[in-house]
C-alpha positions in Angstrom: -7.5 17.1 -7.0 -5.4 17.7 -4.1 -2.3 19.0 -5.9 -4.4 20.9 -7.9 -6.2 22.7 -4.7 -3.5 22.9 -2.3 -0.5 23.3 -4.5 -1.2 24.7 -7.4 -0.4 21.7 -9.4 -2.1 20.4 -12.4 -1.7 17.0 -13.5 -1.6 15.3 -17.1 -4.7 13.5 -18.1 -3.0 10.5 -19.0 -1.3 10.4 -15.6 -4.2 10.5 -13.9 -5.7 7.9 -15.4 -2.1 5.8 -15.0 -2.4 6.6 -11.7 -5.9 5.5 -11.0 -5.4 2.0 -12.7 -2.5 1.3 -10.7 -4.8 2.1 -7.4 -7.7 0.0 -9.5 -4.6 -2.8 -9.8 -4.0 -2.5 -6.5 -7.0 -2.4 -4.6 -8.2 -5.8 -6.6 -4.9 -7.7 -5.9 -5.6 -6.5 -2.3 -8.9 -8.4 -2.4 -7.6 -11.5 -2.6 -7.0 -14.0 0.3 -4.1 -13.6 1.9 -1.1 -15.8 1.5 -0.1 -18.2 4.4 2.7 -16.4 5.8 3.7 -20.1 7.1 4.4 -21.3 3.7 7.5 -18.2 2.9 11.1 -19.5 3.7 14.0 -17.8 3.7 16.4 -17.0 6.4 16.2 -14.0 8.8 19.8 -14.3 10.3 21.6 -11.6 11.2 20.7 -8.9 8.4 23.0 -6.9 7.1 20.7 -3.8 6.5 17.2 -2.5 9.1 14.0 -3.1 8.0 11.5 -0.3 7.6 7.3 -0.7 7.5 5.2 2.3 6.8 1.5 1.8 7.5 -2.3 3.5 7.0 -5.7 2.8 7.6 -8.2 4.8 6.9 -11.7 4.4 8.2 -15.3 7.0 9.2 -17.2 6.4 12.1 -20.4 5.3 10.7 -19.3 3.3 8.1 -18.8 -0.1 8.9 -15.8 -0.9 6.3 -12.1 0.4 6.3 -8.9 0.2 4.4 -5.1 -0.5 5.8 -2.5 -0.2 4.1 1.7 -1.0 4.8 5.1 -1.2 3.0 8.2 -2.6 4.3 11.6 -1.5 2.7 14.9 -2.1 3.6 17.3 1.2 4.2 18.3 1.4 0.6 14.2 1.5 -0.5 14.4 -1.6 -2.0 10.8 -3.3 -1.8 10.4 -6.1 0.4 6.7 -6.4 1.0 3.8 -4.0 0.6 -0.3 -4.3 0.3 -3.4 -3.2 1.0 -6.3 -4.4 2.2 -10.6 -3.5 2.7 -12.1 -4.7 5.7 -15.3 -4.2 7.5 -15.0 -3.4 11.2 
């Protein structure tokens, strides 16, 4: 609806709907409990490319619940970790 306001745009039925069960898809995996971060291995020494997070949150004043959001990348854009989460405050 944005586009469409503000840009001008108009979008394909059939990509909205894509586009609102991948946020459905996503919003349920986000959910879920969250993994122990304890139980990942791997080794963090001396990378050879940076790390990038991007993060959100979105939240009104009197409503009691809010939504974060993040997703780290390395320089090249390649996904290393991303998610989103509902909370209450």
């Amino acid at each position: 609806m944005n586009k469409k306001v503000f840009k001008g745009i108009q979008s394909e039925s059939a990509d909205i709907l894509n586009h609102a069960m991948s946020e459905k898809l996503m919003w349920e995996e986000a959910q879920l409990e969250p993994i122990d971060s304890t139980t990942i291995t791997g080794s963090l020494d001396s990378p050879t490319q940076s790390v990038r997070c991007q993060f959100d949150g979105s939240w009104k004043s009197l409503d009691p619940n809010m939504g974060l959001g993040w997703w780290c990348f390395q320089e090249n854009d390649q996904m290393i970790l991303f998610g989103a989460k509902g909370v209450r405050k």
